[in-house]
N, CA, C and O atoms as a CHARMM CRD file, in Angstrom:
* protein
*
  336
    1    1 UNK  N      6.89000  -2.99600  -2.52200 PROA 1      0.00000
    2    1 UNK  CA     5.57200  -3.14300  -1.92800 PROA 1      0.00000
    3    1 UNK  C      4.97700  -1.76100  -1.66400 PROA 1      0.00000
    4    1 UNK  O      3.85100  -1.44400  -2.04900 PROA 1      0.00000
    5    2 UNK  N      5.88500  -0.87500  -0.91400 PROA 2      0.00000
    6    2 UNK  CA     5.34200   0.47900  -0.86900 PROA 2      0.00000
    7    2 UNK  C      5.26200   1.11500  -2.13400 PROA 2      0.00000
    8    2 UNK  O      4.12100   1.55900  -2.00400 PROA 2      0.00000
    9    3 UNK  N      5.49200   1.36000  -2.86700 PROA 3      0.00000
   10    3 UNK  CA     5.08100   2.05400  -4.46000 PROA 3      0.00000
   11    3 UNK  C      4.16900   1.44600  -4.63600 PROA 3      0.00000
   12    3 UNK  O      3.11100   2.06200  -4.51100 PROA 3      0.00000
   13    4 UNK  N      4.08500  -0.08400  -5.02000 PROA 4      0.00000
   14    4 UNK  CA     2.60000  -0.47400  -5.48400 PROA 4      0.00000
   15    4 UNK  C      1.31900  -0.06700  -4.63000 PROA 4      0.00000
   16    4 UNK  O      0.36400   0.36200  -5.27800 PROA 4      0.00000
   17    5 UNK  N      1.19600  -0.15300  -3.25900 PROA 5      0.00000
   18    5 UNK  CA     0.69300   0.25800  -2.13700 PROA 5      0.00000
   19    5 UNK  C      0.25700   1.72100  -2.47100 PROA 5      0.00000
   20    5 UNK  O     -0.83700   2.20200  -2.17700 PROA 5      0.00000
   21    6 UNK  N      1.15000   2.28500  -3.05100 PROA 6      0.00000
   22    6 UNK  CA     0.81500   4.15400  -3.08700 PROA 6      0.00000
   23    6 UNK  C     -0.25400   4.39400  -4.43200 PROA 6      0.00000
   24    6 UNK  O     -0.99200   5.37100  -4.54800 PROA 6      0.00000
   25    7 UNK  N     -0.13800   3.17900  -5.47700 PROA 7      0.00000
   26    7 UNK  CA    -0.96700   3.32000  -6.12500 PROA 7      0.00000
   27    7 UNK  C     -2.30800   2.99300  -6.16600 PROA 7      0.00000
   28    7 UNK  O     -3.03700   3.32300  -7.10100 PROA 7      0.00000
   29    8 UNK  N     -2.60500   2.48300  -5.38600 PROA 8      0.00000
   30    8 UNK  CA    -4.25000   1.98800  -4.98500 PROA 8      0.00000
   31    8 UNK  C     -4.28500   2.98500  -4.07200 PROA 8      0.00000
   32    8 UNK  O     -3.43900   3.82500  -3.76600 PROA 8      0.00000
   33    9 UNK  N     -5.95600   2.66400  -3.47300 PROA 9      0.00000
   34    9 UNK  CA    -6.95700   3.80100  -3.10700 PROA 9      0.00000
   35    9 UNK  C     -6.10600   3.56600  -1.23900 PROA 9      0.00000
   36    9 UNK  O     -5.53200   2.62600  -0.69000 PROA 9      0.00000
   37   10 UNK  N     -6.49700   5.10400  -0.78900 PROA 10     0.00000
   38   10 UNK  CA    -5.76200   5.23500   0.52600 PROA 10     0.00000
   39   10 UNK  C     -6.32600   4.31100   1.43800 PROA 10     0.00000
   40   10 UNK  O     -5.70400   3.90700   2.42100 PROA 10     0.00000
   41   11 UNK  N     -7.82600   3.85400   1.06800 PROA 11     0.00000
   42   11 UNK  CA    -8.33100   3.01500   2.49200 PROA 11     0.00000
   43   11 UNK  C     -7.45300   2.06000   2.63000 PROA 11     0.00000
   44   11 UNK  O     -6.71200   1.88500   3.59800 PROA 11     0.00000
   45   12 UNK  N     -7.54600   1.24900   1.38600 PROA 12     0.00000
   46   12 UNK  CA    -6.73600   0.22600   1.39600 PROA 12     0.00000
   47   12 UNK  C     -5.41700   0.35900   1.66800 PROA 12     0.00000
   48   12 UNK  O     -4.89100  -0.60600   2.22100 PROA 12     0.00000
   49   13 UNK  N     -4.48000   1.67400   1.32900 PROA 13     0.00000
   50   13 UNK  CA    -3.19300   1.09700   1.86000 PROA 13     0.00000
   51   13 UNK  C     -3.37600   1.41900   3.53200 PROA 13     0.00000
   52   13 UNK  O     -2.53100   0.97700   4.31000 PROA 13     0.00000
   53   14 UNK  N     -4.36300   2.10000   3.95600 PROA 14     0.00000
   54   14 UNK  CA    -3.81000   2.31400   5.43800 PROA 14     0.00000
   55   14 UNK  C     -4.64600   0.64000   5.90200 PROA 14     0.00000
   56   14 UNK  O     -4.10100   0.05100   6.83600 PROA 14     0.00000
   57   15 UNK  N     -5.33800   0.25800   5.54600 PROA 15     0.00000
   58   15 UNK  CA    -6.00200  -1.44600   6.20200 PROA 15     0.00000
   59   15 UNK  C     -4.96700  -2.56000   5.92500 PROA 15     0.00000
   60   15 UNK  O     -4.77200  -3.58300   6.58200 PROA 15     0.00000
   61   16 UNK  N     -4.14100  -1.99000   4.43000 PROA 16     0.00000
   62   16 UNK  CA    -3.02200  -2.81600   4.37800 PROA 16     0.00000
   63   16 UNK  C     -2.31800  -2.67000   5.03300 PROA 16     0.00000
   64   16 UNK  O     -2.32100  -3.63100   5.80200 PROA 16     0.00000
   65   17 UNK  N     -1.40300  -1.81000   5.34900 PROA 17     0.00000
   66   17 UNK  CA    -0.24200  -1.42800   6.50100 PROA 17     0.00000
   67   17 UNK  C     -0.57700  -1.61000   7.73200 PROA 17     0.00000
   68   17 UNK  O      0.32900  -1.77000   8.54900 PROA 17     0.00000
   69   18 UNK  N     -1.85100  -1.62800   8.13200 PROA 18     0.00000
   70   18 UNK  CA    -2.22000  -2.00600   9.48800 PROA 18     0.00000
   71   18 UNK  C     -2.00800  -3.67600   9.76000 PROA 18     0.00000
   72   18 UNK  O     -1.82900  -4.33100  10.78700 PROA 18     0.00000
   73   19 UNK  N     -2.08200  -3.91300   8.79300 PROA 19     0.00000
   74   19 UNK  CA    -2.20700  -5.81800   8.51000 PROA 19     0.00000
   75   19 UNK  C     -0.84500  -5.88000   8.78400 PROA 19     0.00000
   76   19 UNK  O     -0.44600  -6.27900   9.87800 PROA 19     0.00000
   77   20 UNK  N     -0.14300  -5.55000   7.95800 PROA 20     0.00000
   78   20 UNK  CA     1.24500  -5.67400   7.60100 PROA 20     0.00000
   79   20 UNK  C      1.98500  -5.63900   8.97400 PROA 20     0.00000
   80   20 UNK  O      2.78900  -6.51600   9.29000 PROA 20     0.00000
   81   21 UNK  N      1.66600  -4.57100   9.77700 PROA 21     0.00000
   82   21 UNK  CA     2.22500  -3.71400  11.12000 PROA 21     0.00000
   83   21 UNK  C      1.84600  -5.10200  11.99000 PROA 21     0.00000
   84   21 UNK  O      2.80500  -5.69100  12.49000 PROA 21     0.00000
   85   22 UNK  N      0.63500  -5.60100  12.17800 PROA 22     0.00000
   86   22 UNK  CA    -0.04200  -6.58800  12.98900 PROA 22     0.00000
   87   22 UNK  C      0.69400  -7.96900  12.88900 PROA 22     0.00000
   88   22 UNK  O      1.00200  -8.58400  13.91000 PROA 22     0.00000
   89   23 UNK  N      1.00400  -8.49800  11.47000 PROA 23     0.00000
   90   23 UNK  CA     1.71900  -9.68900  11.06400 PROA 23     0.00000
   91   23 UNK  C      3.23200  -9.20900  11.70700 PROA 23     0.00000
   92   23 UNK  O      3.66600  -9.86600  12.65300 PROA 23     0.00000
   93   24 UNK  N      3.91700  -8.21600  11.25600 PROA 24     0.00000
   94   24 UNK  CA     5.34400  -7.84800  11.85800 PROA 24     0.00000
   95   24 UNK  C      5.36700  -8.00200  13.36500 PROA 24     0.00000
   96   24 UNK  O      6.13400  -8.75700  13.96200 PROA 24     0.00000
   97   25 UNK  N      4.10800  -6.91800  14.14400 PROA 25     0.00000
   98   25 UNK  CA     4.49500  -7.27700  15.68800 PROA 25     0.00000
   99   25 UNK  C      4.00200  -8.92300  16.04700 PROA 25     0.00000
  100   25 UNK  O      4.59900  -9.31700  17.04800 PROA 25     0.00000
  101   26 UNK  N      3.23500  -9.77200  15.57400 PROA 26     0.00000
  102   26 UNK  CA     2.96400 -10.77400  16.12500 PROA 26     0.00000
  103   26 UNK  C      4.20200 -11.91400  16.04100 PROA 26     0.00000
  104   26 UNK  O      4.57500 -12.63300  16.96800 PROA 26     0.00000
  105   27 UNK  N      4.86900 -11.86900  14.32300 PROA 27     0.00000
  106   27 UNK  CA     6.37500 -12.29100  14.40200 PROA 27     0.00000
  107   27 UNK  C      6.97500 -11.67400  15.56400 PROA 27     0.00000
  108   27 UNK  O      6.91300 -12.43900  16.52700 PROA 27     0.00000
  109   28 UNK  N      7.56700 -10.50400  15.84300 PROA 28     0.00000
  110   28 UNK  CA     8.42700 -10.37100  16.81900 PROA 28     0.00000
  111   28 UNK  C      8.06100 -10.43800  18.44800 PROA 28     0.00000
  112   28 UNK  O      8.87600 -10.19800  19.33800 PROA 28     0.00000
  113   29 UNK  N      6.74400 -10.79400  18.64000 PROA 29     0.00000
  114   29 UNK  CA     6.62800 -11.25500  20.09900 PROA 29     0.00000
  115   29 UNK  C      6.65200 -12.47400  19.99800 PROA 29     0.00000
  116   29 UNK  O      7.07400 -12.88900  21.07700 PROA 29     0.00000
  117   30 UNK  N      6.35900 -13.66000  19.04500 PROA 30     0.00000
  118   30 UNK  CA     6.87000 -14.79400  19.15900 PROA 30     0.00000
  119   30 UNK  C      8.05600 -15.14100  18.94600 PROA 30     0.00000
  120   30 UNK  O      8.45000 -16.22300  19.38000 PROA 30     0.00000
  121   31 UNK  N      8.71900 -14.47300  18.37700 PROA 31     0.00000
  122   31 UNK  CA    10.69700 -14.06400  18.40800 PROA 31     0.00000
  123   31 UNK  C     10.77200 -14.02900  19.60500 PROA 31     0.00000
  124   31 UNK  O     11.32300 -15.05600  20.00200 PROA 31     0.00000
  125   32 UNK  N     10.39000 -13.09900  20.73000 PROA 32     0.00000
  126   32 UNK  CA    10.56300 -12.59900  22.15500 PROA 32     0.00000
  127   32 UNK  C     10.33400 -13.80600  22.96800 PROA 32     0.00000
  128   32 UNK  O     11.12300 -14.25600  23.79900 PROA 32     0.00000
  129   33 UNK  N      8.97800 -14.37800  22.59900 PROA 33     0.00000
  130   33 UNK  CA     8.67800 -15.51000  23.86400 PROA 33     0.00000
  131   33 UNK  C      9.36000 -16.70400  23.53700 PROA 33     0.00000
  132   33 UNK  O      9.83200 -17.39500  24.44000 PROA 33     0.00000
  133   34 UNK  N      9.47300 -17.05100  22.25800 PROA 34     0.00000
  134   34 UNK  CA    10.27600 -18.48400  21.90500 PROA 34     0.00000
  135   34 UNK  C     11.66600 -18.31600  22.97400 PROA 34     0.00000
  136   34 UNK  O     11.87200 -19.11400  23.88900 PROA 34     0.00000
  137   35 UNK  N     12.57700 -17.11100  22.66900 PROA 35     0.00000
  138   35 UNK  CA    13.63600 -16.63500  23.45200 PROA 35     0.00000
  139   35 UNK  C     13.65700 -16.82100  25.21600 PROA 35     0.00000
  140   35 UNK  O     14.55700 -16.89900  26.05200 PROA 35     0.00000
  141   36 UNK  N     12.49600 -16.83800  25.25000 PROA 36     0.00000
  142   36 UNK  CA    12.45900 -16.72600  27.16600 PROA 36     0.00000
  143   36 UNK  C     12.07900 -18.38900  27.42300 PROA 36     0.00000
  144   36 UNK  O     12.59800 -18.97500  28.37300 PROA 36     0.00000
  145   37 UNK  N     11.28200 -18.98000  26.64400 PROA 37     0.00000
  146   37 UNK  CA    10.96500 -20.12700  27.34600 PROA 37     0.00000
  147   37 UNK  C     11.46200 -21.97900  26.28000 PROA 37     0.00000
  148   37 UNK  O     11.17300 -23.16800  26.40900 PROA 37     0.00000
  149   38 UNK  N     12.56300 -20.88500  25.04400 PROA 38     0.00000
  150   38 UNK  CA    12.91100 -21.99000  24.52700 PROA 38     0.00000
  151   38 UNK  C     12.03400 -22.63500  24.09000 PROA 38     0.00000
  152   38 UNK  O     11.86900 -23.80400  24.43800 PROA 38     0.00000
  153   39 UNK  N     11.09500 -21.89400  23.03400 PROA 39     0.00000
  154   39 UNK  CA    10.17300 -22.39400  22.23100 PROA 39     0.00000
  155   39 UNK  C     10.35500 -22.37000  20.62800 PROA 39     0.00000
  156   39 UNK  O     11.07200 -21.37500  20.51800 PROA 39     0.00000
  157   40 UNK  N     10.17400 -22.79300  19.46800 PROA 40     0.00000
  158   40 UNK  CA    10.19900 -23.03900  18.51500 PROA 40     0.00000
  159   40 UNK  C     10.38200 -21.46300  17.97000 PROA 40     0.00000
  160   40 UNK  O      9.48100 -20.76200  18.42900 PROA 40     0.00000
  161   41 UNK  N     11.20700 -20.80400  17.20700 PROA 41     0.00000
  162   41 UNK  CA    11.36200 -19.57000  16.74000 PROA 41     0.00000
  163   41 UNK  C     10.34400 -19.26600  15.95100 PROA 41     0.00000
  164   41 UNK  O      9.99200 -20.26400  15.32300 PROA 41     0.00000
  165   42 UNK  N      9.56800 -18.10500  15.65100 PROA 42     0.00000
  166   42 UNK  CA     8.64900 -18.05700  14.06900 PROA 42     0.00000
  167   42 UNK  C      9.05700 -18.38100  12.65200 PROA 42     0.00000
  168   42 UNK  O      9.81700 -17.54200  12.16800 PROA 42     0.00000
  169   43 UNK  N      8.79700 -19.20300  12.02000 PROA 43     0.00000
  170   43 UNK  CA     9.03900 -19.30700  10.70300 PROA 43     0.00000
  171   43 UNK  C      8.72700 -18.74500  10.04500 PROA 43     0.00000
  172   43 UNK  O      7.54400 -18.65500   9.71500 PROA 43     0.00000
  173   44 UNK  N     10.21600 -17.74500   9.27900 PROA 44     0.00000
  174   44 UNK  CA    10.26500 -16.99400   8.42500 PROA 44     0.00000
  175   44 UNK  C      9.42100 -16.99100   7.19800 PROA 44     0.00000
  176   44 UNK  O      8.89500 -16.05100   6.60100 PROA 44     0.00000
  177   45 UNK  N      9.42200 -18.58200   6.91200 PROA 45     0.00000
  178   45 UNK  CA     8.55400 -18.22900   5.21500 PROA 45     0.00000
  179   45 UNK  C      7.32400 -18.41800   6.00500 PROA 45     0.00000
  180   45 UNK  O      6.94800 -17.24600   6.02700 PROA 45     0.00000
  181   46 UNK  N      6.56100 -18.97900   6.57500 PROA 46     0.00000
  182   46 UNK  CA     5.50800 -18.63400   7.15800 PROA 46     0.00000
  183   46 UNK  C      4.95300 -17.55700   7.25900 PROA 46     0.00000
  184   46 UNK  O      3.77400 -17.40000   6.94000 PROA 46     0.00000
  185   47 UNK  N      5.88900 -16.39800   7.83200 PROA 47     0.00000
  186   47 UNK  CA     5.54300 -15.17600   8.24100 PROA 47     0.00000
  187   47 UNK  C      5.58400 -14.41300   6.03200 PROA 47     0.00000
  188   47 UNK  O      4.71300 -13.73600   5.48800 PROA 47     0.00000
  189   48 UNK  N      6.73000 -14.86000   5.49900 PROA 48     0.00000
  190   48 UNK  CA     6.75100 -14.71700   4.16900 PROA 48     0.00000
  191   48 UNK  C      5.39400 -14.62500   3.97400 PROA 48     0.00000
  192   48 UNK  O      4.85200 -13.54800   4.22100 PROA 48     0.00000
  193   49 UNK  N      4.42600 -16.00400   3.38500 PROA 49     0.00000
  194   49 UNK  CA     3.45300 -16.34400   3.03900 PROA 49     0.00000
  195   49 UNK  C      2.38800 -15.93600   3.16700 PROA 49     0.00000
  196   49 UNK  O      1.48900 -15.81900   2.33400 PROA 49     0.00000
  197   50 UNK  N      2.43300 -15.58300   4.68500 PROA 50     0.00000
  198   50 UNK  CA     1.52800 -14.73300   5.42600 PROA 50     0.00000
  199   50 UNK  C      1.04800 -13.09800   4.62200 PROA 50     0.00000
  200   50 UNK  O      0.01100 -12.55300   4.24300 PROA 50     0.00000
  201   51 UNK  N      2.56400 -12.78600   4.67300 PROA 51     0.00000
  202   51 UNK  CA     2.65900 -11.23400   4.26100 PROA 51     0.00000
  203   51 UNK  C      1.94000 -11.55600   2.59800 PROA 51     0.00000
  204   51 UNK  O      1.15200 -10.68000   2.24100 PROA 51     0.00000
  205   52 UNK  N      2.09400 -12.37700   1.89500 PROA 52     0.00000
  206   52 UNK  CA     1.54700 -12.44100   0.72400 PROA 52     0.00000
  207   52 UNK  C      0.73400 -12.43000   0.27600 PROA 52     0.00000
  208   52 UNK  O      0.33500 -11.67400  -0.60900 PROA 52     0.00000
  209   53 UNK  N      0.18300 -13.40500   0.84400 PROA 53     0.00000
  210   53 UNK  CA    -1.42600 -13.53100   1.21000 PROA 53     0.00000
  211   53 UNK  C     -2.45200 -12.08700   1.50000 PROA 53     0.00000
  212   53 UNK  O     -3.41200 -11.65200   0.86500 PROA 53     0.00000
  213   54 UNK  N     -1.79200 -11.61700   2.69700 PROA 54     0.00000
  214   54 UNK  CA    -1.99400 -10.44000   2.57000 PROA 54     0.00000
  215   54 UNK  C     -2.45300  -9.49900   2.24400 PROA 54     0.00000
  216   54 UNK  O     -3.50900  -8.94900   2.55300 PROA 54     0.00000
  217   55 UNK  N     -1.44200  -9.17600   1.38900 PROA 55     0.00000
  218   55 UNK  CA    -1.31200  -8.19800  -0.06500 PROA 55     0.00000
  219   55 UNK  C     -2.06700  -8.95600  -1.10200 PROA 55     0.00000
  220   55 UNK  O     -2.26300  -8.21700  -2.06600 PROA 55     0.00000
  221   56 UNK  N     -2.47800  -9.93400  -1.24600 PROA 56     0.00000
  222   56 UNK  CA    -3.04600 -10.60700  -2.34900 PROA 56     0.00000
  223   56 UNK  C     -4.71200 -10.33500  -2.09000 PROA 56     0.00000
  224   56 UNK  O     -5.44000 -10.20100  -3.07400 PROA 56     0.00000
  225   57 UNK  N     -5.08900 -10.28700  -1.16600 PROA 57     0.00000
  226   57 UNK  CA    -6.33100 -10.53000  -0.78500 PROA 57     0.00000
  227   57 UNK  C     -6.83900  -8.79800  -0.63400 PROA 57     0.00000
  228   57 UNK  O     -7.71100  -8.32500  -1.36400 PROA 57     0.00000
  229   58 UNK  N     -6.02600  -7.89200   0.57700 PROA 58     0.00000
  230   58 UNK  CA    -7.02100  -7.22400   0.89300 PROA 58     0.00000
  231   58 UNK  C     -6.51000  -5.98500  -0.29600 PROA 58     0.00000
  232   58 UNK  O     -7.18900  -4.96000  -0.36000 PROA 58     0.00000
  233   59 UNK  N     -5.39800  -6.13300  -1.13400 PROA 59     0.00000
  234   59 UNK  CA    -4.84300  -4.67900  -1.99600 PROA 59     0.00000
  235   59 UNK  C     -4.85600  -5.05700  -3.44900 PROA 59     0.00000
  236   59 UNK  O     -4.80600  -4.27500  -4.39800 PROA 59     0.00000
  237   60 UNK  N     -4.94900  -6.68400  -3.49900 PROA 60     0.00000
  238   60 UNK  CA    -4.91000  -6.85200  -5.02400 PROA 60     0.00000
  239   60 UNK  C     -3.33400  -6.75900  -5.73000 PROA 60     0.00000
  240   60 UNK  O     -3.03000  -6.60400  -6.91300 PROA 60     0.00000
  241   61 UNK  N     -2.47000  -6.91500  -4.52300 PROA 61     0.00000
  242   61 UNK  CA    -1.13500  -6.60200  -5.44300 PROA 61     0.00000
  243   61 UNK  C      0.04300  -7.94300  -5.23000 PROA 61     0.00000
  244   61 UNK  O     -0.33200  -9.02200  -4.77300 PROA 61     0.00000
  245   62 UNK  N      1.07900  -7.75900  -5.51700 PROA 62     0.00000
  246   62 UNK  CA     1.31000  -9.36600  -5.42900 PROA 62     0.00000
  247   62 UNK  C      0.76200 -10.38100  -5.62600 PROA 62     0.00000
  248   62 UNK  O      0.31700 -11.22200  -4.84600 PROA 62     0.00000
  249   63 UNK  N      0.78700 -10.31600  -6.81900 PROA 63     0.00000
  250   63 UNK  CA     0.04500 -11.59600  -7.53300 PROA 63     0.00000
  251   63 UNK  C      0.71500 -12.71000  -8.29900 PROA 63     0.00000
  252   63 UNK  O      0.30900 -13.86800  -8.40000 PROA 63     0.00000
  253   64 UNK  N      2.13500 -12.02400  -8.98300 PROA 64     0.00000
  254   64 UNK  CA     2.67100 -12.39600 -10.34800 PROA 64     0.00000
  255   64 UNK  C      4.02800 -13.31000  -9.57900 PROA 64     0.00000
  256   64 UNK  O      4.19700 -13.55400  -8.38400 PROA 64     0.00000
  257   65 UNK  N      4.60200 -13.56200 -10.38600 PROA 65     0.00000
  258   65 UNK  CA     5.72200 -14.94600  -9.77800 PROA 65     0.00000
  259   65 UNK  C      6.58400 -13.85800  -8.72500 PROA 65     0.00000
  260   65 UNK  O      6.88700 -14.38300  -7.65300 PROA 65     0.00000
  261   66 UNK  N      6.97100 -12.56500  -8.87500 PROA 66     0.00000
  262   66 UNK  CA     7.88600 -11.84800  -8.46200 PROA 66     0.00000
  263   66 UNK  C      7.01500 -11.97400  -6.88500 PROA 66     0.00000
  264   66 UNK  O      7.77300 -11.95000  -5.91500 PROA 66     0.00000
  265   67 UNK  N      6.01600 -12.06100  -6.67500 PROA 67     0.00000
  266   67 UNK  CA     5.52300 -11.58100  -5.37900 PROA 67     0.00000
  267   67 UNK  C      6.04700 -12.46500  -3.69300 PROA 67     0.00000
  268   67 UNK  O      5.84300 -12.16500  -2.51600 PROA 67     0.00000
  269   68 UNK  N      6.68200 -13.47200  -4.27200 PROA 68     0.00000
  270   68 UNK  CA     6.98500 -14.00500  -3.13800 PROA 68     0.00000
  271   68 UNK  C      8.31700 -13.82400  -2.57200 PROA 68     0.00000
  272   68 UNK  O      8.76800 -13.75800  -1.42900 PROA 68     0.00000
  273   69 UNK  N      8.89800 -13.75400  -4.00800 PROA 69     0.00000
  274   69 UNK  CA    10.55600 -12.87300  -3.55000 PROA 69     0.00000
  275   69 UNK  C     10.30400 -11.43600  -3.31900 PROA 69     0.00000
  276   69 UNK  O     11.35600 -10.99000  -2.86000 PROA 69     0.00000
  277   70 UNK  N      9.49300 -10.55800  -3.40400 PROA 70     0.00000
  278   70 UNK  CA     9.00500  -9.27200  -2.78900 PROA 70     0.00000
  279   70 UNK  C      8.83000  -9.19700  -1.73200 PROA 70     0.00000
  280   70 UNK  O      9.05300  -8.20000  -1.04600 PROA 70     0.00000
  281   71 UNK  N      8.28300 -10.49100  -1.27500 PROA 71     0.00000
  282   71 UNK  CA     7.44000 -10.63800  -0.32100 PROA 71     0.00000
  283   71 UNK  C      8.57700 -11.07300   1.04200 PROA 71     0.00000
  284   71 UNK  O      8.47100 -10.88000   2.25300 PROA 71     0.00000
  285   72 UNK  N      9.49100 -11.62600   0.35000 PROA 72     0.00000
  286   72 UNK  CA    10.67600 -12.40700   1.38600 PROA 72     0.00000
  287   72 UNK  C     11.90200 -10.98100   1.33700 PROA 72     0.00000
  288   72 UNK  O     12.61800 -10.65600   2.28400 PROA 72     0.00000
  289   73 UNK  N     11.87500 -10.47700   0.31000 PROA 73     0.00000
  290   73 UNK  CA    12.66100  -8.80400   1.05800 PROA 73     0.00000
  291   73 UNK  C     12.17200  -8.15100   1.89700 PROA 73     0.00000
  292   73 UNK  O     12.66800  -7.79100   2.96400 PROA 73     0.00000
  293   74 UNK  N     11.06900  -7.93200   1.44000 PROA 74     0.00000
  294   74 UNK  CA    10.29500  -7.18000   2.72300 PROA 74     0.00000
  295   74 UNK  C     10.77800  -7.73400   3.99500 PROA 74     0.00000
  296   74 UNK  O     11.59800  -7.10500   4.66400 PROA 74     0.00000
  297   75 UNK  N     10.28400  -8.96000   4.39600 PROA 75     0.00000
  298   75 UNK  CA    10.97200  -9.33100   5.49700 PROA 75     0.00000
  299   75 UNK  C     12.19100  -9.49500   5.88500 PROA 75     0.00000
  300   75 UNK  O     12.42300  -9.32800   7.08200 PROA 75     0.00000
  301   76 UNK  N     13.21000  -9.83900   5.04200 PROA 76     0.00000
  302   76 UNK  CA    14.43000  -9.76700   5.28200 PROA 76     0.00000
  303   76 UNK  C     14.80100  -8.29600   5.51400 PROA 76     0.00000
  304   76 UNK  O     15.57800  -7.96100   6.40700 PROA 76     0.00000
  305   77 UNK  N     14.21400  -7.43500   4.67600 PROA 77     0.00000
  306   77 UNK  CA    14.25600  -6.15300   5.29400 PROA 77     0.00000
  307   77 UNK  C     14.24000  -5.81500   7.15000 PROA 77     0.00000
  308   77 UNK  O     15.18600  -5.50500   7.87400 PROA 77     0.00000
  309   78 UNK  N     12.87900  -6.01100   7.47200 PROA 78     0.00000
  310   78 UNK  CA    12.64300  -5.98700   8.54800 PROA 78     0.00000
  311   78 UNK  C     13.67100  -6.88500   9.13900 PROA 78     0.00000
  312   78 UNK  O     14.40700  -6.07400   9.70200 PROA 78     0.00000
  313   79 UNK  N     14.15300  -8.02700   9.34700 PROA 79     0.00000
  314   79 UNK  CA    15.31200  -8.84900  10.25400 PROA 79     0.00000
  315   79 UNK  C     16.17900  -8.24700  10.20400 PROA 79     0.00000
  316   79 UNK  O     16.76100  -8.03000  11.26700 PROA 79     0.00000
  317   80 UNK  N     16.79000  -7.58400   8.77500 PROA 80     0.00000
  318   80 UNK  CA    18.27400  -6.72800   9.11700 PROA 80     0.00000
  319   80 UNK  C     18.39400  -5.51500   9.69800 PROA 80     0.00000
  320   80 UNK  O     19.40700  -4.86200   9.94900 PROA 80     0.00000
  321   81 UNK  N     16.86700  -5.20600   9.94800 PROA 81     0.00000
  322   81 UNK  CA    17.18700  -4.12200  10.63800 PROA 81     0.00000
  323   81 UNK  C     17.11400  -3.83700  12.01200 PROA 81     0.00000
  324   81 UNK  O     17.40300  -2.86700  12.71300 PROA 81     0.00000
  325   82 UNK  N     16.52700  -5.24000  12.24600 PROA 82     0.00000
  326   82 UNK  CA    16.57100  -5.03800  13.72200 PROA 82     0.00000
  327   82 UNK  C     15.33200  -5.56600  14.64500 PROA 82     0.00000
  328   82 UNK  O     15.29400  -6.03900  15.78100 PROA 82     0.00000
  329   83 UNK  N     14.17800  -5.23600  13.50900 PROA 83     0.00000
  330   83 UNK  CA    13.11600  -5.03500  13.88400 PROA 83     0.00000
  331   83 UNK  C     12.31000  -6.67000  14.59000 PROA 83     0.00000
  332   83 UNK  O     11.79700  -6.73700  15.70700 PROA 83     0.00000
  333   84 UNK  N     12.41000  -7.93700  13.49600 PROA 84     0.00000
  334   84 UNK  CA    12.46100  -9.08200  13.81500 PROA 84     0.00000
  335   84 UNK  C     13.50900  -9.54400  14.47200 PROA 84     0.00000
  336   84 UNK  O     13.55700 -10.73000  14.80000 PROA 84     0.00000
């Protein structure tokens, strides 16, 4: 995602990454509050889909069959590291 990202114009990757940053913290405060009051966890492919969408709309990238398994590393990225 970041390489393709580096190849389009800078507005767009910094409006993309801001998106991206916004979808990540809104997953992990509903990670946080589900945790305190025993509410339904965020759904992962949700948050997947989300991120796809995304990238589809405001960068033009992720488009092709590969984009949703791109799209589900990315996030699995983020869970193993800690971050979700």
């Amino acid at each position: 995602i970041e390489k393709k990202l580096k190849q389009k114009n800078t507005g767009y990757e910094n409006k993309t990454i801001e998106g991206i940053n916004k979808l990540l913290d809104e997953a992990k405060i509903k990670k946080r509050k589900a945790s305190k009051f025993d509410d339904k966890k965020p759904d992962i492919k949700t948050l997947t889909s989300d991120l796809k969408n995304i990238m589809t709309r405001k960068v033009g990238i992720l488009r092709d069959a590969q984009s949703l398994k791109e799209a589900g590393e990315f996030v699995d990225f983020h869970i193993n590291s800690g971050y979700l």
